[in-house]
N, C-alpha and C positions, 0 to 999 in steps of 0.2 A: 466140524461145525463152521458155517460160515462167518466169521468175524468182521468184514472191512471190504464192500464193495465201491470202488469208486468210478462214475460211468459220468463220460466226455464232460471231465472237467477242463474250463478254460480260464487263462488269467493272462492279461493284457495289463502292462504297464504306457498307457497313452498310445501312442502308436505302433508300439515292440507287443507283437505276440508271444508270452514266454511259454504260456502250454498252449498247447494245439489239441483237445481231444483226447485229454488225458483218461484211457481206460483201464482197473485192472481191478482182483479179488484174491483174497485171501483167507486162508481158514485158521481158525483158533490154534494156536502152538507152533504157526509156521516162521520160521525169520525170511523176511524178502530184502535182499539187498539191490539197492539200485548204484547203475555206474555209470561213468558218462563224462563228456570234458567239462572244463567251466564255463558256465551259460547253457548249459542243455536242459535248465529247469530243475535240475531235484532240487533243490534247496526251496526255493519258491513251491513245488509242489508236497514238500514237509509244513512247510509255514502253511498251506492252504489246509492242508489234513489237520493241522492243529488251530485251526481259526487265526492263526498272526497275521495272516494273508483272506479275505473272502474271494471266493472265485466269483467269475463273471457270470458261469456258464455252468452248470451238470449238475450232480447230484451224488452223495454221501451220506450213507450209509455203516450202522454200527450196531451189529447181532440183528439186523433186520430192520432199525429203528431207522426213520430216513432222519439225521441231522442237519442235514442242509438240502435244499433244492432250490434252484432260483428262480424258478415258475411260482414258489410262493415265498410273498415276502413275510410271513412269520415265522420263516422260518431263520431270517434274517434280522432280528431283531437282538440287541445290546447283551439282554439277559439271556434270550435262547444262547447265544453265542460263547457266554460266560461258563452254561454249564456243557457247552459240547464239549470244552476243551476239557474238560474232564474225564472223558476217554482216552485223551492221548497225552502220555507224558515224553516232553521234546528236552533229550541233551545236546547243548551245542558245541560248536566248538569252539570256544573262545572258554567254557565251563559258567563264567556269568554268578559266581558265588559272590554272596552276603558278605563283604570284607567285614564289619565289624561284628559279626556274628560267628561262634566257633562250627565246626564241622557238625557236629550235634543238633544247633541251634539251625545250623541252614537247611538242615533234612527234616527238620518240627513243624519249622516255621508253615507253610504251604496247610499242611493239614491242622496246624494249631490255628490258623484262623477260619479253617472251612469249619474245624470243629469246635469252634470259641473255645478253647483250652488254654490254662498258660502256660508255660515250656516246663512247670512247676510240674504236671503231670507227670503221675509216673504210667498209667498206662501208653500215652503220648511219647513219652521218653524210653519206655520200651521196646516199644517195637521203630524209632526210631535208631534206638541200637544198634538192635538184633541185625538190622541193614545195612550198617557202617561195620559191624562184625564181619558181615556177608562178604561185604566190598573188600576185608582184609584191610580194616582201621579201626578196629575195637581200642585201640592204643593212641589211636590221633583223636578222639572223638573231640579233645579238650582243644585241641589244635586251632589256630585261626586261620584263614586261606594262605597267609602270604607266610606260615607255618610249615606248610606243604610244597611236596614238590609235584610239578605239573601232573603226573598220574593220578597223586593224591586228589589232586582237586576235581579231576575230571570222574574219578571212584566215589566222591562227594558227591557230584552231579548226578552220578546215576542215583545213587540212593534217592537221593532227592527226589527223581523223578519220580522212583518207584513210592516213595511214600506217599503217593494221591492212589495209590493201586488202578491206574490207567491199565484200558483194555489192551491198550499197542502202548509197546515203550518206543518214543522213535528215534535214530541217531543221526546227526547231521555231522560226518567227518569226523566222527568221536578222537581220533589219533594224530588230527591233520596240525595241532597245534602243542607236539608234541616231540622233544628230541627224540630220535628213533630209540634211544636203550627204554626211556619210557612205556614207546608202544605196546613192547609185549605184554605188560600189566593191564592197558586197559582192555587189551583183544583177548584176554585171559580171564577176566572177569565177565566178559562178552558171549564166549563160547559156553561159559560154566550156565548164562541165563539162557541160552538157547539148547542144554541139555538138560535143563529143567523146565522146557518146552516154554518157555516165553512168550507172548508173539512180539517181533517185534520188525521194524523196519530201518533197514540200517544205509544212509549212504556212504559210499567209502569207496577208497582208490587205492585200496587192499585188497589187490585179485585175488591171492593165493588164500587169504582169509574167507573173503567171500564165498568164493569156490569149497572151501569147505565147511563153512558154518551155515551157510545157507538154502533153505529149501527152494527157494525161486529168484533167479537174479533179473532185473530190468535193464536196459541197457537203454537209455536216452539220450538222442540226440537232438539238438534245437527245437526245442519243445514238444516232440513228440516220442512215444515208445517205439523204439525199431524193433526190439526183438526182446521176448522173456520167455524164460522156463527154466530145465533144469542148471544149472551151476556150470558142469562138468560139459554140455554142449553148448554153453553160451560163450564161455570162458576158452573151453579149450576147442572148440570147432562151430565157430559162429557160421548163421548162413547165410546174414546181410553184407554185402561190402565196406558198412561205414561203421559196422561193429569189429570189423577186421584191422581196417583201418586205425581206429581208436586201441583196442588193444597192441598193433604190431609197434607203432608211437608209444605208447605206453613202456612195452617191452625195452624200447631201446635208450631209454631216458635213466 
């Protein structure tokens, strides 16, 4: 099933073009990871799929529903805007937790005010659990952020995300602010929700990760997509010169 079509989105920061015509589609359970150096637009083009960013230009779509189009402006209004992001839940990198709120309390919070609840709930506090369970922190749940160590918190985040039940979970560098022995926990946590078919959209500068967690990779460069499809020919026998380029730099760093 068709999940998430995005057709010639554009977003200009004043005179800097950051996406150029941004095209692409995905279907329900698939993970697409996009790569690319710094400035080639993912980051701007997660913020734009998640309303952080509104684009200038295209149109966005979710299970068919159009949520944004910039030919019309109702569809651009305060509150439309409020409930699109409710399709998409964005982890960043930096994790961005509730410091004076425990691990518990920052996975509640989100759907405890969509759902006027108080953290007092127990079906609220159930199934925000059962998610910190998930994540391998049924034993931090009591934790504070600055309790945890960087995986932990970033394994908070995701929960978090997931507790609005977003159609696309999205990731922006989930590991990029993290000591390398960390990594492996949150690309492990990662893997586990894209074999429970997920959909989700990951940026990251984890080839070998990519490559194999992913059913469609993007490869952008200064604001536009140079080349997408399977993992294993984008990665390992690309057929533009600036996706070669990109990786052969990669490789040697």
């Amino acid at each position: 099933m068709r999940i998430l079509e995005v057709l010639n989105i554009k977003k200009d920061f004043g005179y800097i073009e950051v996406l150029k015509d941004i095209s692409f589609s995905m279907d329900s359970g698939q993970v697409v990871s996009i790569i690319g150096s710094s400035g080639s637009g993912k980051t701007t083009l997660l913020r734009c799929l998640n309303f952080l960013e509104i684009p200038d230009k295209g149109v966005i779509k979710v299970r068919g529903e159009t949520l944004f189009d910039s030919d019309k402006p109702d569809t651009r209004s305060e509150e439309a805007i409020r409930q699109k992001r409710l399709h998409f839940g964005l982890v960043f990198q930096s994790f961005n937790l509730f410091p004076q709120y425990t691990a518990l309390e920052n996975v509640m919070l989100a759907p405890s005010l969509r759902e006027k609840k108080s953290f007092n709930d127990e079906g609220l506090r159930k199934r925000s659990s059962d998610l910190l369970s998930l994540m391998g922190l049924g034993e931090r749940m009591g934790n504070y952020p600055h309790q945890l160590s960087g995986g932990q918190q970033q394994r908070v985040a995701i929960a978090r995300a997931l507790a609005m039940n977003p159609d696309i979970l999205c990731f922006d560098e989930p590991t990029s602010a993290l000591d390398p022995e960390l990594t492996g926990e949150v690309l492990k946590v990662i893997r586990e929700l894209a074999r429970q078919k997920t959909t989700m959209i990951i940026v990251t500068h984890e080839m070998a990760f990519a490559r194999d967690v992913s059913d469609v990779v993007i490869f952008m460069d200064k604001g536009v997509i140079v080349e997408q499809g399977d993992p294993k020919d984008i990665i390992d026998n690309p057929k533009e010169e600036r996706t070669r380029k990109f990786l052969s730099a990669l490789s040697r760093n």
